[in-house]
N, C-alpha and C positions, 0 to 999 in steps of 0.2 A: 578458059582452062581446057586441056589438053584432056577429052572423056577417057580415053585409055590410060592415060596417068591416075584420072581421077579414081575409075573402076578399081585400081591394086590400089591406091593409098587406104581407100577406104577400107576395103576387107584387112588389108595390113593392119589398118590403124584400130580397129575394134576390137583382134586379138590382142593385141600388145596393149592397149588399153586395162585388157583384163587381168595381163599380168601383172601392170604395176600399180594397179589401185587395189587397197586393202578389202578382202572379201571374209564374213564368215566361216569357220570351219564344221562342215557338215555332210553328213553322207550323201552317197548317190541317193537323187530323188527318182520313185515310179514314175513313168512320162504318162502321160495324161491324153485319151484315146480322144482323137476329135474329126469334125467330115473332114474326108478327100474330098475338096469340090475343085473345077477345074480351074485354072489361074483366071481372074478376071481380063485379061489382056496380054498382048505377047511383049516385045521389047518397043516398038514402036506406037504404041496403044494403052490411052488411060480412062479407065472408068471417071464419071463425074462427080461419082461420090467416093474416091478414095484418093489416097496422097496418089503424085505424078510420082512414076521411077526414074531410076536414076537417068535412060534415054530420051525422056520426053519432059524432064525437068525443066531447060531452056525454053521451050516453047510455049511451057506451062505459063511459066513468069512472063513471059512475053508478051503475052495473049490475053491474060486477065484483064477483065472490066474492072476491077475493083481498084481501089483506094489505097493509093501506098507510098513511101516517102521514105528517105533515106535521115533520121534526125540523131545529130551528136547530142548525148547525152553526160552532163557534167559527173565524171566519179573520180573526184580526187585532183588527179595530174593529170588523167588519164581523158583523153575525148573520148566515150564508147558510143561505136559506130555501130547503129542497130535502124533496122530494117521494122519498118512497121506498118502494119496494113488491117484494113477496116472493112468491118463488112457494111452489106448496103443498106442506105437507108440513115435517117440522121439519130435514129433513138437510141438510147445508154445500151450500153452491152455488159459482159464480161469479159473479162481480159485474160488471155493466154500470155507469158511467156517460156517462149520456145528457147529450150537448151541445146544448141547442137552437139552433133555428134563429132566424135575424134577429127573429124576430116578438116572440121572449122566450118567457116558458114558460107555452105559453097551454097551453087543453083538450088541440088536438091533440098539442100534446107528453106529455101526462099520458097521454092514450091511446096514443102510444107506447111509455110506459113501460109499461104494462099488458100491450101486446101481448110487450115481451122477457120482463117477467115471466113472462107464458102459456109461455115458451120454455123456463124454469126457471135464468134470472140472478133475482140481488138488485138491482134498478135503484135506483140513486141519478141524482135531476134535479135538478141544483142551479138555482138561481133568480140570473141574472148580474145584474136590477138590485134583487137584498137590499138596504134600506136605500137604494135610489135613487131611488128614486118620490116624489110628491106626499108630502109630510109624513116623509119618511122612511120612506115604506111601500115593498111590493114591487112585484112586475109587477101584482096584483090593483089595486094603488092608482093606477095609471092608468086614465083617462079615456077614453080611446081607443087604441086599439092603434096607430094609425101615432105617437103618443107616446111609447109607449113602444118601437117599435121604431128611432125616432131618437138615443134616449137610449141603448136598445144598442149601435146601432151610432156613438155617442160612445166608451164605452167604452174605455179602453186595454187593448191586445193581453196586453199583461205582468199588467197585474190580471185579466183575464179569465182567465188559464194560474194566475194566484194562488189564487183564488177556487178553481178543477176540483181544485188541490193540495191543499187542505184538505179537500175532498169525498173525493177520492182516497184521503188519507190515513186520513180516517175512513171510510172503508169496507172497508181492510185489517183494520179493528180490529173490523167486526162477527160476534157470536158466530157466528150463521152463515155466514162468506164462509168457503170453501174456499182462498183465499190466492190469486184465480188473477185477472188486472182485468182488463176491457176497455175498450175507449173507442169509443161507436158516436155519430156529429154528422151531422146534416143541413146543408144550404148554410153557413151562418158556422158551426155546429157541426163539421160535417165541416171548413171552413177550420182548427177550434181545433184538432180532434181531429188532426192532420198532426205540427201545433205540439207540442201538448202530447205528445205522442207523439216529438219529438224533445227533449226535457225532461224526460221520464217514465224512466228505460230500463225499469224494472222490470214495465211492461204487458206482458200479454201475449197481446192484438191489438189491433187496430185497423179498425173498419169505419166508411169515408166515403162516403155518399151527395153527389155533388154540391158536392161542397168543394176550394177550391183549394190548392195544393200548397205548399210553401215550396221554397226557396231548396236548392242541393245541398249548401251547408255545415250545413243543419237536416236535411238528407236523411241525411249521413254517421253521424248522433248516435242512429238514430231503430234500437231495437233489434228492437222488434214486428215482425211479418209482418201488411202492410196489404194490404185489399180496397178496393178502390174500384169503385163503382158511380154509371153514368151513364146520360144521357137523349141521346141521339143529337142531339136539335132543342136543344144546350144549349153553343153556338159556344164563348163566352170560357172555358169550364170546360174543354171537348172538346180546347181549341188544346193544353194543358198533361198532356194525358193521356201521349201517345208520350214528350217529351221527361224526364217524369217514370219511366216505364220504363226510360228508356233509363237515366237516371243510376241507381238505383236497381238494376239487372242492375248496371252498374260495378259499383257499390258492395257489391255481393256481399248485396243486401237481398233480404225479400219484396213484390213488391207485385203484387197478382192486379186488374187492374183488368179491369170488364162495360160494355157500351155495351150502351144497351138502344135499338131501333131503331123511332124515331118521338114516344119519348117527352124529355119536358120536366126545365127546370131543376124543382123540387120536387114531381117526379111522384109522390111516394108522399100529398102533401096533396091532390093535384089529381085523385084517380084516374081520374075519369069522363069526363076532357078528351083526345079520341084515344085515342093507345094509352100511357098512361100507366098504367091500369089494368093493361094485360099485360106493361108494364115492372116494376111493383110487384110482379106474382103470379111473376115471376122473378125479381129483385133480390133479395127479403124471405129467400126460401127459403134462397137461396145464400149470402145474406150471414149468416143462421143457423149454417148449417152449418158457414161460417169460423170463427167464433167459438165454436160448439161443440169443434170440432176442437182449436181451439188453445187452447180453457180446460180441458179433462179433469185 
């Protein structure tokens, strides 16, 4: 894929993302004061403990030592083609599945995946346009990426949550899961992962970068303890943070949401834009930790 196609589909496809999926209505939220530290790396340069950005994503995948395989998984009619990778060593883990973002499941999200592996999850990435592409191919069999992020975000919400179900499912089943799921989504990832997560009960977390919330009758269903992480410079996401705590305390749930201060909607793709960088080198770690914590 063509990196300066890639670089505008994505920021394209985040916003327009926001538009057209259903968000709470709720006042401007206070942003939330947090360190200026300096970016952990410039555009050509990734720390080894954080995702790869969106320049050094190819290289990322490239280069990994670890364990990873391309396996069609049965959902329906449908072959879903997901990407999945293991960390070292032969003993049980906990399983991540990663929900991409708008753009589909390009490099950067495969070095995503790599980086939760480096963490010691089983990442499953499943592929949401399997058999939707040009000819019936996947995300690779598009042309240009704002193509295929338009046909993502076509997509219906109920087959997108079908599709993660079937991933879900078979990842219970592999020899090495420890029996324990997670669900980590960036911008429409994190949207699904809210979703699937009040559909899911059996997860057990949930980490959303930059994802909007559902509704308080999806909120009541939703059994995990959710982390959400955000970008202070990131309004129509920011408006839905308070009011989603707030239902969420009612509702006797978890939800640990971070404002990270200065930084952007899909700051972890963008690092070297402001302080995006030092919003990722804090997000990453914490949102780690969540999920460590609650997969043991």
């Amino acid at each position: 894929m063509n990196q300066k196609f890639l670089l505008a589909a994505v920021l394209v496809g985040a916003f327009v993302a926001i538009t057209l999926l259903p968000a709470q209505d709720a006042p401007d939220v206070q942003k939330k004061a947090g360190k200026k530290k300096a970016a952990p790396g410039g555009l050509g340069a990734k720390s080894p403990d954080l995702p790869a950005n969106l320049f050094v994503s190819a290289s990322t995948v490239a280069h990994t030592a670890l364990r990873h395989e391309w396996v069609d998984i049965a959902a329906g009619k449908t072959k879903l083609h997901t990407w999945i990778e293991y960390p070292t060593g032969d003993a049980k883990a906990p399983v991540a599945l990663l929900m991409h973002y708008d753009a589909g499941l390009d490099i950067s999200q495969r070095a995503l995946a790599d980086q939760i592996a480096l963490e010691g999850f089983i990442v499953l990435a499943p592929d949401l346009l399997s058999g939707r592409g040009p000819k019936g191919g996947n995300f690779d069999a598009f042309q240009f990426p704002d193509e295929a992020l338009r046909a993502d975000l076509k997509l219906p919400q109920a087959e997108a949550l079908r599709l993660y179900k079937a991933a879900y499912d078979y990842a219970a089943k592999l020899p090495r899961s420890s029996g324990k799921i997670a669900v980590l989504g960036c911008s429409l990832g994190g949207t699904l992962a809210w979703r699937f997560a009040a559909a899911t009960p059996g997860l057990s977390a949930v980490a959303v970068f930059y994802g909007l919330p559902p509704g308080d009758a999806a909120l009541a269903k939703i059994n995990a303890p959710v982390i959400g992480l955000y970008g202070s410079d990131d309004d129509p996401v920011d408006a839905t943070i308070e009011p989603t705590a707030a239902a969420m305390k009612k509702l006797g749930k978890v939800y640990e949401p971070h404002i990270y201060s200065g930084a952007t909607h899909a700051f972890m793709t963008y690092q070297a834009e402001g302080l995006n960088g030092a919003g990722t080198a804090e997000a990453w770690p914490t949102a780690m930790a969540f999920l460590k914590d609650h997969t043991k």
